[in-house]
C-alpha positions in Angstrom: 133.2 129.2 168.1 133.0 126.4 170.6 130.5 123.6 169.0 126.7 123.7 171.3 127.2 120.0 171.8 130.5 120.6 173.9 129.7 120.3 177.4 130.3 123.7 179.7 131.8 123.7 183.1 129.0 124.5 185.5 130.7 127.1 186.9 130.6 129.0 183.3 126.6 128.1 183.3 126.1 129.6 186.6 128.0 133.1 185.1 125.5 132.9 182.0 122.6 132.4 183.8 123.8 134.9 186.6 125.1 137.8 184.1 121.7 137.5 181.8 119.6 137.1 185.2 121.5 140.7 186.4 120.7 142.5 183.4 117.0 141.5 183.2 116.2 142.2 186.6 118.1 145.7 185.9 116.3 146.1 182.4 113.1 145.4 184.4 113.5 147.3 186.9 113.5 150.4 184.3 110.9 149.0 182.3 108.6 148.5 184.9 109.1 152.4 186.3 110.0 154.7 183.0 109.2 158.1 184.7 111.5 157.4 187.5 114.2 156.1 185.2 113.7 159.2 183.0 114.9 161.4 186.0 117.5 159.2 187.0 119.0 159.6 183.1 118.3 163.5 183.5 120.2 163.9 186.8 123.4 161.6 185.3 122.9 163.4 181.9 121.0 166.8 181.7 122.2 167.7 178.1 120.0 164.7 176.6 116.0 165.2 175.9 115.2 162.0 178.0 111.9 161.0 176.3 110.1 158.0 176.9 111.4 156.4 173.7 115.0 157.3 174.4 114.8 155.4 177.7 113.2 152.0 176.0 115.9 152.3 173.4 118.8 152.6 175.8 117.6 150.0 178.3 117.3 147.7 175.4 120.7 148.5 174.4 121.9 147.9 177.9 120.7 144.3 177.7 121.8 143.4 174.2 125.1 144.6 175.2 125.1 142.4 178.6 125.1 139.4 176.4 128.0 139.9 174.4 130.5 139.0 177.3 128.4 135.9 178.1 128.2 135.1 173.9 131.9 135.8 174.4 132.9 133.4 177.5 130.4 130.6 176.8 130.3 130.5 172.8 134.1 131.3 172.6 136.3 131.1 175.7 137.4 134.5 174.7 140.0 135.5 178.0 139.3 138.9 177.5 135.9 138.6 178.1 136.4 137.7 181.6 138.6 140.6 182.5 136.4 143.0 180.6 133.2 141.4 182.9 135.8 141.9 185.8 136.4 146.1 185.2 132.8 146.6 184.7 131.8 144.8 187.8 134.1 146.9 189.4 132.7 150.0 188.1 129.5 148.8 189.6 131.0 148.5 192.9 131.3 152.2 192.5 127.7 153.0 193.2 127.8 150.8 196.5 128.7 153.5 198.7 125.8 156.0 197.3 123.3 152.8 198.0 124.5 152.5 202.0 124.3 155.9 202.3 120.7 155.8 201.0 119.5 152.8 203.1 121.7 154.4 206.3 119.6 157.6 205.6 116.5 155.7 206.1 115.6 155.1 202.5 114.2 151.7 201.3 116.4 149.3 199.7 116.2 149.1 195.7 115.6 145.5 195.8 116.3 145.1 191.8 119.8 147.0 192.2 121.0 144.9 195.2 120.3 141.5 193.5 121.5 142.7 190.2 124.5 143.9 191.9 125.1 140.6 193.9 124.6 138.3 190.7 127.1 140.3 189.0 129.5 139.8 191.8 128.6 136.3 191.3 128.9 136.1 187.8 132.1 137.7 188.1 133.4 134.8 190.7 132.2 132.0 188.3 135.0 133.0 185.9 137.7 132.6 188.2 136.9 129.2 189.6 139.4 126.0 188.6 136.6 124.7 186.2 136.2 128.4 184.6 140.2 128.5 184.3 140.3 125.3 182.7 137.4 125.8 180.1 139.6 129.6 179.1 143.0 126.9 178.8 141.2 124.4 176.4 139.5 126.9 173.8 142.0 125.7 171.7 141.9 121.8 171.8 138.6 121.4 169.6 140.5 119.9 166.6 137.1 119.1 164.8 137.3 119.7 161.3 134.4 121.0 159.7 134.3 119.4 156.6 134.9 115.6 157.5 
């Protein structure tokens, strides 16, 4: 683990604070509707009993699991974290052309999903800046030893 007291590039702040602003906005964004989150889960998963519960739990879950890549890149420098941020990005990216088509169609845009989605993007950027490359390349130079 990379001590609190070591200074982080700004560019790896800016992908904390973008990847935990993404998945609050996104865990808020179900919070503050459940009903309409509950159909969403039935329509992507009709074999689960979507209760009320169920959907609290998993949006929870979502968030706790969004910060473990940024636990992982700013406690640790961990390289994989960055790629693994990367691919599901990416998979995000997949629901982009579903979105036009709804706001072509005339629908209204889901305000929450487009700045969730654009931070994410941004996070995702952050990681591949000259800073972010040299904060991955020096995980290994704290020579602190902890029982001086």
């Amino acid at each position: 683990m990379i001590p609190l007291s070591r200074s982080r590039p700004l560019s790896i702040n800016l992908f904390a604070a973008a990847f935990i602003a993404a998945a609050l906005i996104a865990f808020l964004d179900g919070i503050g509707d459940i009903p309409a989150m509950q159909a969403m889960l039935r329509a992507d998963l009709p074999g689960v009993a979507w209760s009320r519960d169920a959907v609290i739990v998993t949006l929870s879950a979502r968030l706790s699991i969004a910060l473990i890549p940024v636990a992982m890149v700013w406690l640790a420098a961990v390289r994989f974290a960055r790629w693994m941020v990367t691919v599901l990005a990416l998979g995000k990216l997949l629901n982009l052309p579903e979105g036009v088509r709804a706001i072509a169609a005339g629908g209204a845009i889901d305000t929450a999903w487009l700045t969730a989605l654009v931070l994410g993007m941004l996070a995702v950027a952050m990681l591949f800046t000259p800073a972010s490359n040299r904060w991955f390349a020096q995980k290994g130079e704290n020579k602190a030893e902890v029982f001086e």
